[in-house]
Residue, then its C-alpha position, 0 to 999 in steps of 0.5 A: x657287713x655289706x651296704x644296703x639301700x632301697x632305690x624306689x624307681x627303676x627307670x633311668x634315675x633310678x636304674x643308674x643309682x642302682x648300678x653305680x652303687x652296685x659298682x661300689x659293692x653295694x646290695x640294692x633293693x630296687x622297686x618299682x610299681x610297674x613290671x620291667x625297668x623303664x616303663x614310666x617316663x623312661x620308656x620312649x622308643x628313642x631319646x636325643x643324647x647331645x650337649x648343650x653349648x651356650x655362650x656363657x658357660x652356664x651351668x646347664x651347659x657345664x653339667x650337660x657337657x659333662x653328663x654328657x662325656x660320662x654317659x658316652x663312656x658308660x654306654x660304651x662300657x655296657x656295649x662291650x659287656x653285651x649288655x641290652x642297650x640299643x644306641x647310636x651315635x648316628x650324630x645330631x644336627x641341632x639346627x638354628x631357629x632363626x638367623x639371630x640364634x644361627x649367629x650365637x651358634x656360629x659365636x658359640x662354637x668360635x669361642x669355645x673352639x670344640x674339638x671337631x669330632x665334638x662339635x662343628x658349626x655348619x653351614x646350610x648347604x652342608x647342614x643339608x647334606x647332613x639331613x639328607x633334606x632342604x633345610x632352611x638354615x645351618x647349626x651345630x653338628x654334633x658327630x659323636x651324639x645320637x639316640x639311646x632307647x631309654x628302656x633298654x639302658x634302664x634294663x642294662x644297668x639293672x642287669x649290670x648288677x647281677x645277683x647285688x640287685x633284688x627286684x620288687x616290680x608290680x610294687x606300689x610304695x605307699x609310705x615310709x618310715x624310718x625306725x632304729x636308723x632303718x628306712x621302711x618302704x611299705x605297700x597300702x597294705x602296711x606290708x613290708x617291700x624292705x628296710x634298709x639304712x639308705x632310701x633313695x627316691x627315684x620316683x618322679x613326682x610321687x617322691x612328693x606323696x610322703x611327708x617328709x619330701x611334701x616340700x620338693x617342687x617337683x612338676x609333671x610335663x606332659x610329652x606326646x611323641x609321634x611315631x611314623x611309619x618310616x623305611x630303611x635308609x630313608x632321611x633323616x639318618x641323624x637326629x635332627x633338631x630344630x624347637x623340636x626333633x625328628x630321629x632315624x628309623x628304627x625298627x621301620x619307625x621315626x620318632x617325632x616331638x615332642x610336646x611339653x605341657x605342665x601339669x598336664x595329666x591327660x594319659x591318652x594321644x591327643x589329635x592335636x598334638x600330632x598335629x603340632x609335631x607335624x607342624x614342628x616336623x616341617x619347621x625342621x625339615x621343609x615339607x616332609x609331612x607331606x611325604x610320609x607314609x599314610x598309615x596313620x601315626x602312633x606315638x606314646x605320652x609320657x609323664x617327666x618330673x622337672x624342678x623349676x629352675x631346669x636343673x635335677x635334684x641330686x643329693x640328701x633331702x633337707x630336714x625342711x621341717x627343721x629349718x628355723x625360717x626366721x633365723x640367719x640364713x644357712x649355707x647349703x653345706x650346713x642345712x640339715x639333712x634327713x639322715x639316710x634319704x636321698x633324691x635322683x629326681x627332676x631330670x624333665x627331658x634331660x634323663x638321658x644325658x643326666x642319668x648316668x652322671x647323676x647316678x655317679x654323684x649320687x653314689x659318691x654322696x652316700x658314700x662320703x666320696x670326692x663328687x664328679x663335678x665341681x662344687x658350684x655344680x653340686x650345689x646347683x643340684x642339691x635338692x636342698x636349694x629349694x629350701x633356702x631363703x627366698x628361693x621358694x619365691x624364686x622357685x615361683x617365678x621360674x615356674x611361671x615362665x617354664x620354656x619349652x623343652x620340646x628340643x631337649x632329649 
């Protein structure tokens, strides 16, 4: 018999769950409660793809850089297929914030020795060429990163799945159960959407309405993007960040941005944050607010899911209710899990770059396949590290002191 699972969410989370485990023969029931794939979160104009070098090696920078390659590959491979994904690797000038963070950037790139068409440290006159604008100090260049139109991978991975995938859109999923070894997803009528023996939550913040998944430390960031009214040809023609981002025009129109609030619930455009992206704008690129066309700016907000510590939630959901707190404490690897549920989730401004690789993962877990990435990296992401001992203090203190995120893409 065929494999089957219920992915609820269809933007890129869930969109990349679904196609790579179509890939692997799978029958996919997707879900979602708006019309088309890609209208919540992941439903940007443009979005920034790059890696995230650090001095250290962290493990953000491990799994961005890996997410990364892999993301390259994947949107390579729906190009040749003519599926409808709109991309760029127009390349990304990340632009130093002050000379203390030009002298890590330029550290960073000496001792990782990158290859060139990865990453070259740049100085300010050739970093300015680059913006084909003044700018105040150099950075990175990142020559094969770029933008993706995030609603238009999610559309392409779900066309990539053909006649594997069924799609309930216009769904709101109110509850779930698990009867004789089937996950039940219904509406708040009670009526059955579908059943199947493996339920991936690919919903944002909502995979915290169920009971089961009440413990996940899942937030919302607010991010307002602004959109300017820009011509053919003009500067930028890459993406350019610096504690913020600006893109090339696309379709007459460059996205800037964008701000990041936690539990921020407010769906409407708010004056004042185009006025700090326009403020962020001229810290990037000196001045050049003061040129831009004066037909007003629109722009689009956005709701991201993020965990406390950055990182997304990739892998089988602890039995949190199972867990005896007063006992010795237990690996991750031998923490109970909720048989047949599973989590993508938690990518905040990272969907982008994360989402295929996450995808990947996921599907080699419920597989019972070797993982892409090493160990300490799936761990890193196992939804389950929220439930260890004392990482739920941890989790509270991270949460106090979220950076902002406002350069991620």
């Amino acid at each position: 018999m065929r494999p089957h699972a219920i992915v609820v969410g269809a933007g890129l989370a869930g969109s990349s769950a679904a196609e790579r485990l179509v890939a692997r023969g799978w029958l996919v029931d997707l879900i979602d409660r708006a019309a088309a794939p890609g209208e919540g979160a992941s439903g940007n104009l443009l979005g920034v793809m790059r890696p995230l070098p650090s001095l250290d090696d962290n493990r953000l920078s491990r799994l961005t850089h890996a997410a990364f390659a892999f993301a390259l590959q994947h949107l390579a491979r729906l190009t040749a297929q003519n599926l409808p994904v709109r991309w760029e690797p127009s390349g990304v000038l990340h632009l130093a914030r002050d000379d203390a963070h030009l002298a890590t950037q330029q550290r960073v790139v000496e001792l990782r020795q990158p290859a060139a068409d990865a990453l070259r440290f740049v100085d300010r006159e050739e970093a300015s060429h680059l913006a084909g604008w003044p700018v105040a100090l150099g950075g990175w260049w990142f020559p094969r990163a770029g933008w993706v139109d995030p609603a238009s991978l999610c559309r392409a991975n779900v066309a990539r799945c053909g006649a594997a995938i069924r799609l309930h859109f216009g769904c709101q999923v109110a509850q779930i159960g698990q009867h004789g070894g089937l996950w039940s997803v219904c509406d708040a009528a009670g009526c059955v959407l579908a059943e199947a023996p493996v339920l991936v939550l690919a919903n944002a913040v909502d995979a915290r309405r169920f009971p089961v998944t009440a413990h996940l430390p899942l937030r919302s960031a607010r991010g307002q993007v602004s959109h300017l009214a820009a011509g053919a040809g003009s500067p930028p023609q890459v993406v350019v960040c610096r504690l913020g981002y600006v893109t090339p025009a696309v379709d007459g129109v460059r996205c800037a941005g964008a701000t990041f609030a936690v539990d921020d619930g407010e769906a409407g455009l708010r004056a004042a944050d185009h006025a700090e992206n326009l403020a962020r704008l001229d810290f990037i690129l000196p001045g050049y607010s003061k040129v831009l066309r004066p037909a007003g700016v629109g722009g689009r907000v956005g709701f991201r899911p993020l965990a406390p510590d950055r990182l997304p939630m990739i892998g089988p959901i602890a039995a949190s209710a199972a867990i005896d707190r007063a006992g010795p404490a237990l690996p991750l690897t031998r923490l109970p899990r909720v048989p047949g549920l599973f989590l993508i989730n938690g990518f905040g401004a990272r969907g982008i770059v994360w989402s295929a690789l996450a995808g990947e993962l996921l599907a080699s877990l419920i597989c019972g396949e070797p993982p892409p990435l090493a160990d300490d990296l799936v761990q890193a992401v196992d939804p389950g590290r929220f439930v260890l001992p004392g990482r739920s203090r941890r989790s509270q203190r991270h949460a106090a002191r979220l950076p902002d995120a406002s350069t991620a893409d």
